[in-house]
Every structure is written in C-alpha cells, then in structure tokens.
BABAKE-438815 format. One record per atom (N, C-alpha, C, CB): x, y, z; residue in three letters. Coordinates in steps of 0.2 Angstrom, whole numbers, plus 5000, padded with zeros to 4 digits. Glycine has a CB too. Layout:
N
XYZALA...
***
This chain:
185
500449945000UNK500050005000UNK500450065000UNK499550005006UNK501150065003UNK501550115004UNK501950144998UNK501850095010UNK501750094995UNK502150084988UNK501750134983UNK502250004985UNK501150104982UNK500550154977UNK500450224979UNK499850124977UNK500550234986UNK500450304989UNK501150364988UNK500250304998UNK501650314987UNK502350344985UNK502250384978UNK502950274983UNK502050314973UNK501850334965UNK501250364967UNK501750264959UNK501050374968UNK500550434968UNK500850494971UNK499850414972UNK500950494974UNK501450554974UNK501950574969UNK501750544978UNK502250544966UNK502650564962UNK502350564958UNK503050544961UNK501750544953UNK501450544949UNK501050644949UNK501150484948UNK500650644953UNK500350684955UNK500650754958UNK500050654960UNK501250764962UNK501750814963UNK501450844967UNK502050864957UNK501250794973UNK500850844980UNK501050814987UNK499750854980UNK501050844991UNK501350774997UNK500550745001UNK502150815006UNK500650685003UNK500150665005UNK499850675012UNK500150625002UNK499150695011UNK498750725018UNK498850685023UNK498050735018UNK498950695029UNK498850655038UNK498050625038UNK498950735047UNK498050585042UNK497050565040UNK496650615046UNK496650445043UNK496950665048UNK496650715051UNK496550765048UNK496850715055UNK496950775043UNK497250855043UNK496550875039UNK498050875038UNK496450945038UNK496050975032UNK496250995027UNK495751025034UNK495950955021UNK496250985013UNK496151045010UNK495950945007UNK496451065006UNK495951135001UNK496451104996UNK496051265003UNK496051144992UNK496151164985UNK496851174983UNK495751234983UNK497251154980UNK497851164979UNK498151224972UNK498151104979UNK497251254968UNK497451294965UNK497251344965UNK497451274960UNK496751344972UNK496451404973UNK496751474973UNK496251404978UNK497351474975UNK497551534975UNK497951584969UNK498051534980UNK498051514964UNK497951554956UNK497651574952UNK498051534953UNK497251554955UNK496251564953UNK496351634956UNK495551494957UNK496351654960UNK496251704967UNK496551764959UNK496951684977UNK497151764961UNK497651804957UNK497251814949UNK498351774956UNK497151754948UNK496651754940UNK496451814938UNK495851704940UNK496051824943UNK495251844942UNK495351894945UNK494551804945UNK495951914951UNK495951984951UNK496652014945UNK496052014959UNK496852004942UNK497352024936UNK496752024932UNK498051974933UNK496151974930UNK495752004924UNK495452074926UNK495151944923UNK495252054931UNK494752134934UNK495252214934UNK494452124944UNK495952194935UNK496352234934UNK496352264928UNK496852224934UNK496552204923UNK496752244919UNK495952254914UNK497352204916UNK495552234915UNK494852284912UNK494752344914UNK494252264914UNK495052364920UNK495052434925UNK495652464922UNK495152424936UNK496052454919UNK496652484916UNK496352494909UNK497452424917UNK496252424905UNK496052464898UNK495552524898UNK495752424893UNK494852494901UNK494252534903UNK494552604903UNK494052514909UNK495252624907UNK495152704911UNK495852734904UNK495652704924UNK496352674901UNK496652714895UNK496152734891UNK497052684890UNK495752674888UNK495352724884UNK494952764884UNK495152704881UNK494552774889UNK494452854893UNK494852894891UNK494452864901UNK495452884894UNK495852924894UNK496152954886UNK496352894898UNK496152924882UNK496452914876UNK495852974872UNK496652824874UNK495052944873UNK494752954869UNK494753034872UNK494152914868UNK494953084878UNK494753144880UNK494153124885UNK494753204875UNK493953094886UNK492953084889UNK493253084897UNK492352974886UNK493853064900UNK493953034909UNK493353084911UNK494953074914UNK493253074917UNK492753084921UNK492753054927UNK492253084918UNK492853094933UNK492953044940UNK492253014940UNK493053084947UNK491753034939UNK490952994939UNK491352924933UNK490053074934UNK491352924928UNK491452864925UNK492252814926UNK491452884918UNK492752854931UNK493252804934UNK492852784937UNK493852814937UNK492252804943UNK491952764948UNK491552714944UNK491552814952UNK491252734940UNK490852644934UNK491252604933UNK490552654926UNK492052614930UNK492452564928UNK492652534935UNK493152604924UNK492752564939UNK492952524944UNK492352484948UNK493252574948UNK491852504947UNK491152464947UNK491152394944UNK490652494942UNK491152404939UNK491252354932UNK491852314933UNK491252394923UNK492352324934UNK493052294936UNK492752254944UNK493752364936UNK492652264949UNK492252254955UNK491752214954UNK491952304956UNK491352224949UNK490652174948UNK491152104944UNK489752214942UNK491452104938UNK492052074936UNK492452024941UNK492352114932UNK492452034946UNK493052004951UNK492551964953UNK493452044958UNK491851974956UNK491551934959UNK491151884957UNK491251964961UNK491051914950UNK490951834944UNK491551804942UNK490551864937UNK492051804944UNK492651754940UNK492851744948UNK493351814932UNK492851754954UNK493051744961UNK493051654962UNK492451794967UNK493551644964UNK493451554962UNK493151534969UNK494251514960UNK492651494972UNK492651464978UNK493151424981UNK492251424976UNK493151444988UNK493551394989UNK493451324994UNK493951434993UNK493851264990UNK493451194993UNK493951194998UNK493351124987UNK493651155004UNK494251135009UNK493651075011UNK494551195017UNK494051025016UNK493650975015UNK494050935022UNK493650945008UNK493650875024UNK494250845031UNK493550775032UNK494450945042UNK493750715037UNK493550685040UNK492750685041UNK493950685044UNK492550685035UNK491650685037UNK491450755032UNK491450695048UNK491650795032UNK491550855029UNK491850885023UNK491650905033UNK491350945020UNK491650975013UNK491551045013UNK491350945007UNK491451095012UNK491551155016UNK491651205008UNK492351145022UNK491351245007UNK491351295000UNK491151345002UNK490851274994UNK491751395002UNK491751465004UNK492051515000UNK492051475011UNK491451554999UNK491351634992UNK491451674997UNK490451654988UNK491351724994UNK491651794996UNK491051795002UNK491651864989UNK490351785004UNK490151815008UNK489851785011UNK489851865006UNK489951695009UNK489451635013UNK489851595011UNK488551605012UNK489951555019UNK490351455016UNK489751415018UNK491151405023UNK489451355011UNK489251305014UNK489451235016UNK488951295011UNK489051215019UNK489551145022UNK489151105020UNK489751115031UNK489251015021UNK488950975019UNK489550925024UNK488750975011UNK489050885028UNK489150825032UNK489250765026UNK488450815037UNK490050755024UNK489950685020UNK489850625021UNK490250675017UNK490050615026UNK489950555032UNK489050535029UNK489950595041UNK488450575029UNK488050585028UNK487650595022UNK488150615030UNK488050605018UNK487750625010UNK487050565010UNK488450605001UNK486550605007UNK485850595003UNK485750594998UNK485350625003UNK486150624993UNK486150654987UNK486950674983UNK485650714988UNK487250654977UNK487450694974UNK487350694967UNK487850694975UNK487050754963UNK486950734957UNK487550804955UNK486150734954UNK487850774947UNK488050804944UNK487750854938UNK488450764942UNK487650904937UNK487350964932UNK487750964928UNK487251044935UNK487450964921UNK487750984914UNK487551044914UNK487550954908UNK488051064909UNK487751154906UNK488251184904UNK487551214911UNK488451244906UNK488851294906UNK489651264906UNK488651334911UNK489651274914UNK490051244916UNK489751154921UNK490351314919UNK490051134921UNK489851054925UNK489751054932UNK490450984923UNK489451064936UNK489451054943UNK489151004948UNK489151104945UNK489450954951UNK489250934956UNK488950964963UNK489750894957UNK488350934965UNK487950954969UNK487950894975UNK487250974965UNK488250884982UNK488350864988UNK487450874992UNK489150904992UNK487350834994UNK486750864998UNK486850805004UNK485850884994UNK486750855014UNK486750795017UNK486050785023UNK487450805022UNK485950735025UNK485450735029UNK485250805034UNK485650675034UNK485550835034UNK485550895038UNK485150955033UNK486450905041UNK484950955028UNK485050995022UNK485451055021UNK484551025021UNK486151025023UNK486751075019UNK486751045014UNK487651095022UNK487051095008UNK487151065001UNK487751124999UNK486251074996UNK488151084994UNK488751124992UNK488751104984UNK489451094998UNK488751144979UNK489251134973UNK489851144972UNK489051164970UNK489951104969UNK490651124967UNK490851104960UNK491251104972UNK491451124957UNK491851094950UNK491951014951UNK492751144949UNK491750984947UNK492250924946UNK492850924946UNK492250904940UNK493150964944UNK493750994941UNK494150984947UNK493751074939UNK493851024954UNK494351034957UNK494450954964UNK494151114958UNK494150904961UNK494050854965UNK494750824960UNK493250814965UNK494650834952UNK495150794947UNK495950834949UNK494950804938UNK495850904952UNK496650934952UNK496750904960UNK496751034951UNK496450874965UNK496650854971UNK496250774974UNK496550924975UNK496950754972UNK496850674972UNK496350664980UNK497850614971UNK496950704985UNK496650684992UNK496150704994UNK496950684996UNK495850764991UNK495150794992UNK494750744989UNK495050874989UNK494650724985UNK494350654981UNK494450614985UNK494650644974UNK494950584989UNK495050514991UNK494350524999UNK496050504993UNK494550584999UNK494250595006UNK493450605006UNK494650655010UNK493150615002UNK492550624998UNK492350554996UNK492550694991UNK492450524995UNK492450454991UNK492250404995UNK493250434987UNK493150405002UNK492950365008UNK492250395012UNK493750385014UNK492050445012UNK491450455018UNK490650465012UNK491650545024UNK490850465007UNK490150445002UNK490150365003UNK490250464992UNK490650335003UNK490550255003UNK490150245010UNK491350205003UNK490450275015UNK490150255022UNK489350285023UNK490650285027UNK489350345019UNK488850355018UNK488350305014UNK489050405015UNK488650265010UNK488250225007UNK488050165011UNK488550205000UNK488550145015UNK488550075017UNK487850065022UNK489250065020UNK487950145027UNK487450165031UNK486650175027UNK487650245035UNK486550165020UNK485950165016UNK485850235018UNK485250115017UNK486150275019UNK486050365020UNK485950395012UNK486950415022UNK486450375009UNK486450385001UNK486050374998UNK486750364998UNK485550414996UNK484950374992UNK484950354985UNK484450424992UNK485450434980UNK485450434973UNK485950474975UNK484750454969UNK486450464966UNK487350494966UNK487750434966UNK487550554973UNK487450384968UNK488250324965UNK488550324958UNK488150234966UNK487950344952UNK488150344946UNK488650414944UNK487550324943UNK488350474949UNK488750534948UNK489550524952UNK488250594952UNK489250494957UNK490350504960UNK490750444954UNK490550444973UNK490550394952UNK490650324947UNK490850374939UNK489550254945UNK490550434941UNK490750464932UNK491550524933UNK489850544927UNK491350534941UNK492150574943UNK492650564945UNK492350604946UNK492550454946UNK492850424948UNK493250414941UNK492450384953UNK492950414939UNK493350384929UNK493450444926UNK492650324922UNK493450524928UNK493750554926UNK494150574930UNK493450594923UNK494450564935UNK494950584941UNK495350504937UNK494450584951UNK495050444935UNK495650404934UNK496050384926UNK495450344937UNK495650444923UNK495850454915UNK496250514916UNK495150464909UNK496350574921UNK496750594921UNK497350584924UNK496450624922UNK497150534928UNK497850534932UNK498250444927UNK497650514945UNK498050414925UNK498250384919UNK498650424911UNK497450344918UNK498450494911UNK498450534906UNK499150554910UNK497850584904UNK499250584916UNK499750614918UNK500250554922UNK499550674922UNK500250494920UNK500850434920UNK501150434915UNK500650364920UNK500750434910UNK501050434902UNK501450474900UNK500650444898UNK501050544902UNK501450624901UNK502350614906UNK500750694907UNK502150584911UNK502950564915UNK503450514911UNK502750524922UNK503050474911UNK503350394909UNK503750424900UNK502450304909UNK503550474897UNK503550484891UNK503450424886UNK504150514890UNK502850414887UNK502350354882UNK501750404881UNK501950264887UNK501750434880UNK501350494879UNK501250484872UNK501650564880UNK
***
C-alpha cells in the first residue's frame, strides 16, 4: 500500500494528507490572482481608453471600477476545503458545508459549466467543479471514503452513478498524467 501512495505521489506532485488534517484546493490561489489580474486589467483598459478618447470623468472611473468590481465577483473562484466527514465551499460572503459522512444525494449538472451538487441529511448542500475533485487526488479520496460510508449506512439514496462518472474522470486523468511522465505519451 505504501508503495502506490509513493507513485501517487510522484505521479501527482503533491505530498500526501495525515487522515486528520483538512484539505483545500491546491489551485485556489491561482484562481484567486486569475480573476483579480482579469478585473485589473479591464479597470486599466476601461480608464486608457477613457483616457485616450478625452471623455475621463471621475463619475465614469467610479463605473469602471464598478464593472471591474462586479467582474471580480463573477470570475472569484470558491474555495473547497474538506476533512474527515465534511466538505466545506466558501465565496466571498457565505461558506456551505455538507456532512459527507452523511450524504443523501449527489447529482452532477450539465450546462455551462459541469457542477456537482453534495446534499446531506442535515439539508446542507454544496456545489462544486468536478474539476477541482480531478486537480486534488486527496480531496477526492476523502469524499469518496465517507460517500461510501455513507452508502453502506443506506444514507445515500441517489449519486452512486454521479461519484462512478468522477471516479473515471479523476482516473483518465491521472492515467493521462503517467503517460505524460513515463514519456509513452
């Protein structure tokens, strides 16, 4: 066992969690920066070309900076953290939790963007990216272990076929990035 958690580590380039510790997001804070350099630099072209066309006006820097403002908060990335029984999704002005130990529900949403939806006996409910379960193997491991327990307790009503579709994209990725290593690419 100690051996596959090695290669997973080395495959993966992260060290691996204590069975206590609390996980997050290991890309969240480039995301963070993302989305405030985008909003920057909309507030930067926005106020040249003002500037360029002769129009400035402190009443319209105060809009650009609006618009740049409202722009941060729509591109602002959630942040997932997660630990022994729990999963935890905190925005700029509300975190939800969700008891996993517990889960009733998880379905996956097409659309736009793809979202998994956690819901637990308690009625917390949390969305989040697929995505960011596939960039952190142990936030996935640890969501996986207490949906199963979840299951075993018949808590889990409906969502085995939804964790079964992230489960095979979490393992077509990390099969994609052996390859990418091993150069059998």
């Amino acid at each position: 066992m100690e051996g596959r958690d090695h290669v997973r580590h080395e495959v993966m380039g992260a060290p691996l969690a204590e069975p206590g510790q609390a996980l997050s997001d290991r890309r969240w804070v480039k995301e963070l920066y993302s989305s405030v350099r985008c909003a920057a630099a909309l507030l930067a072209m926005l106020l040249l070309i003002d500037w360029g066309a002769g129009s400035a006006a402190p009443w319209r820097a105060v809009l650009w900076c609006a618009l740049s403002l409202l722009l941060f908060v729509v591109l602002c990335p959630r942040r997932i953290t997660g630990g022994e029984g729990w999963l935890a999704s905190r925005g700029l002005l509300r975190t939800r939790r969700v008891r996993t130990d517990l889960l009733v529900s998880v379905r996956c949403l097409d659309g736009v963007s793809q979202r998994l939806v956690l819901r637990d006996a308690f009625g917390g409910r949390v969305e989040l990216d697929p995505q960011v379960l596939v960039n952190n193997p142990d936030l996935w491991h640890r969501l996986h272990e207490d949906a199963r327990a979840s299951a075993e307790t018949g808590c889990l009503m409906c969502g085995e076929t939804a964790l079964r579709r992230v489960q095979q994209r979490i393992d077509r990725e990390t099969a994609l990035t052996v390859f990418k290593v091993s150069g059998l690419e």
